[in-house]
Phi, psi and omega in degrees: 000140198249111175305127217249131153354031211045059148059052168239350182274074155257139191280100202329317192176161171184135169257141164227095171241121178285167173096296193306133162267132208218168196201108184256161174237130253203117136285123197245328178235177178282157162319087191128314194286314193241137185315130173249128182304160179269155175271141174225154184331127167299344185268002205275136157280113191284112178253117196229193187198139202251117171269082178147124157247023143323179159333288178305305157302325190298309181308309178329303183315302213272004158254355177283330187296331184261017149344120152263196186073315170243161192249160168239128178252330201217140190214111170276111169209149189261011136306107145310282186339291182312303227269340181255012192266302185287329172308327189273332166311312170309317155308332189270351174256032192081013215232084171284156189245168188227115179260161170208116214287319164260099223289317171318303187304285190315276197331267261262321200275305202296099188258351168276064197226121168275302191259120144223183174269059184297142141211045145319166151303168207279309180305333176274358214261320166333282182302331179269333168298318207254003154312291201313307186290349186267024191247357172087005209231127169246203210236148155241105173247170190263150172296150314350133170314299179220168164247038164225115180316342188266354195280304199271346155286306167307340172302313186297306210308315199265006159289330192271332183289328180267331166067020174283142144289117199219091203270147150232163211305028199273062183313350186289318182288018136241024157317120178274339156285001186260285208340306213286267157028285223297292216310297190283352186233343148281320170277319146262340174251003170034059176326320158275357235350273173249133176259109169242036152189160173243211177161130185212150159203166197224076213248119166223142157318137178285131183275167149269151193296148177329164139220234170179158176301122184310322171308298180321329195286162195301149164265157170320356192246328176290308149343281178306319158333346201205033178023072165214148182264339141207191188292004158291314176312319168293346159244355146221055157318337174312313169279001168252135189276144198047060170230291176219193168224068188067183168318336200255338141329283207310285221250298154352325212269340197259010199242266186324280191315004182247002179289283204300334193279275175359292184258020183006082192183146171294120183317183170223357182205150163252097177241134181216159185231135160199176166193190172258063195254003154273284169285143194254359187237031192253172146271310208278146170303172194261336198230157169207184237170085179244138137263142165247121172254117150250181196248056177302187194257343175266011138156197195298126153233151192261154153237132180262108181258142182241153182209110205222116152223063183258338203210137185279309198049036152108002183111164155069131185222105209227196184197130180225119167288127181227144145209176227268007179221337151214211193197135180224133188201118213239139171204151149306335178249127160338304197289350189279329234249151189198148142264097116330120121329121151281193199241002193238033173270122158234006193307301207244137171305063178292008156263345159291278215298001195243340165290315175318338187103321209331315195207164183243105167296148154198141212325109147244152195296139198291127182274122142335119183273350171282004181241025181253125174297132146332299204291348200267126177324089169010121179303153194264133164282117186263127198223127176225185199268127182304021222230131168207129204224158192240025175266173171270172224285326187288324209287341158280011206236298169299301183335320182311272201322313187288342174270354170294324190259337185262342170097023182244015151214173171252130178344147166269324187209052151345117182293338178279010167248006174248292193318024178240326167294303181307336199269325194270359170285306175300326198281321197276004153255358163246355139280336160322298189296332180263034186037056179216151161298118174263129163285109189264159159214159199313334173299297202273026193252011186253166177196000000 
């Protein structure tokens, strides 16, 4: 049995129409625990400013855009290349911008500003959330918090200090097939029954490192000004250590945080293995290898996240709760996404659960039994949820955040409740390094 989060995620309401686009909200904290935007008219506009027009920043934009209600007036990036690239885009869907190479230069000029985004590199993200909020505005940043633990502790003290909103980017927790999932089918209907194991990966193919136009490039001094040391390091900063934090940072961070969120609750121990064994012009290793013991109340269960980007291996990137009456196996992309059955499950009615919406059958091909190894587990009755939305994957996630600032919901993913997915990310990379069991405990994880 999976303990619900001190009974505080409770799940507001849900239609299960397949097909439909649809968007649930999650009230997530208590009255008092968490900072609240003050309220104002839902119909009010929200004027925000984006700091990064990177990879990352380009996607944020094309999900704000279909946002109504808020404007982007001001967009920050210290690439001329990047920053005049998103003015003219913006111009071109109607949105004039005010740009700026420096975000203190945006803060002192920009005086309507309610909001911003970060998507900076990770080394940027301390300083600049915690300028904004104490600048009264409050922040949506992208995960990492920080690439440093102590970076990312300081985001909570001055969101707790400033009573600012401060969502970071773990978009799966305003997903509405993950809300639907955890609530109605790990949690009430207890779909798994006893969870003795999880599993997530993250698999990409190998790439080549960015690279950029020579006429563009930054000089050494601008470089050094923003702490990189030249333009590769600056366009693929994600592989360099006190920049960002590798792979289990990049791709790692939105998986493992759903370890935590689910079963709501912090491992107690990490031991992982990875290295730098492809690429030669990297710091962070290229592959990583994590278990995770959480304590659950019916006894330990481990989770294994792997993360390779040497290799696709056919694709696909997930997340699965396996127990001893099912499997729940989670992704952003829909075709990835499964229910199992076990064959030796009665716990539960599953013709209840399929009038209830809960779950959906589905056609699976009949096996021959003369062609099956004995040895092989009864084939699984397959079922999957019935829950679909047509938005792109973030935009439920900002949606959140801007009505969290209009007062009519509460963060889904507040930072002193992401910073605990963050502290054990950091820790699964120092175990790497000191090739040992690190031992987490509840102390050293509060802020």
């Amino acid at each position: 049995m999976v303990k619900p989060l001190i009974d505080r995620r409770e799940f507001i309401s849900t239609t299960a129409v397949a097909g439909a686009g649809l968007l649930l909200t999650s009230c997530n904290s208590e009255p008092g625990q968490k900072p609240v935007a003050q309220r104002a008219s839902s119909l009010n506009t929200l004027n925000i400013a984006l700091i990064g027009y990177g990879e990352e920043g380009k996607v944020l934009l094309e999900s704000i855009l279909n946002i109504e209600s808020v404007r982007v007036v001001a967009l920050c990036d210290i690439w001329d290349y990047h920053r005049d690239e998103g003015v003219r885009y913006l111009k071109k869907v109607g949105n004039d911008v005010r740009a700026y190479e420096n975000y203190e230069d945006l803060l002192a000029k920009e005086k309507d500003l309610q909001a911003v985004v970060v998507a900076t590199p990770d080394f940027w993200h301390a300083p600049i959330t915690n300028t904004c909020l104490k600048a009264g505005l409050h922040v949506y940043c992208e995960k990492m918090m920080s690439n440093t633990i102590e970076g990312a502790r300081s985001m909570v003290h001055t969101m707790r200090e400033t009573g600012k909103l401060l969502q970071i980017g773990h978009q799966r927790r305003s997903n509405p097939r993950y809300l639907f999932a955890m609530n109605r089918l790990l949690r009430d209907a207890k779909f798994c029954g006893r969870l003795t194991a999880m599993q997530a990966q993250w698999n990409r193919a190998v790439k080549e490192d960015f690279g950029w136009p020579k006429k563009y490039e930054l000089s050494g001094a601008m470089l050094a000004k923003y702490g990189y040391k030249d333009m590769h390091q600056f366009r693929n900063w994600r592989w360099f250590k006190g920049l960002g934090g590798g792979p289990l940072s990049d791709l790692g961070a939105h998986q493992i945080d759903i370890f935590n969120w689910w079963l709501g609750m912090l491992p107690k121990s990490v031991v992982a293995s990875g290295g730098l064994d492809y690429y030669q012009n990297h710091d962070w290793y290229d592959n990583a290898m994590v278990i995770y013991e959480f304590p659950l109340a019916d006894g330990v269960a481990r989770a294994l996240y792997q993360v390779q980007t040497t290799t696709s291996a056919g694709g696909g990137y997930f997340e699965m709760f396996m127990g001893d009456e099912g499997t729940i196996k989670m992704s952003e992309d829909p075709s990835l996404c499964a229910i199992y059955r076990e064959a030796r499950a009665t716990a539960v009615s599953w013709d209840d659960l399929i009038e209830k919406g809960y779950i959906r059958a589905k056609d699976v091909p009949a096996v021959d039994a003369t062609k099956v190894d004995v040895r092989e587990t009864a084939q699984l009755a397959q079922y999957e949820i019935p829950v679909f939305f047509n938005k792109p994957p973030h935009q439920p996630h900002l949606e959140n955040f801007f009505n969290a600032i209009r007062g009519t919901a509460k963060l889904n993913c507040p930072a002193d409740e992401a910073f605990g997915s963050e502290y054990i990310i950091h820790k699964a990379n120092e175990a790497i390094a000191a090739q040992t069991r690190l031992v987490i405990t509840p102390e050293e994880v509060k802020v």
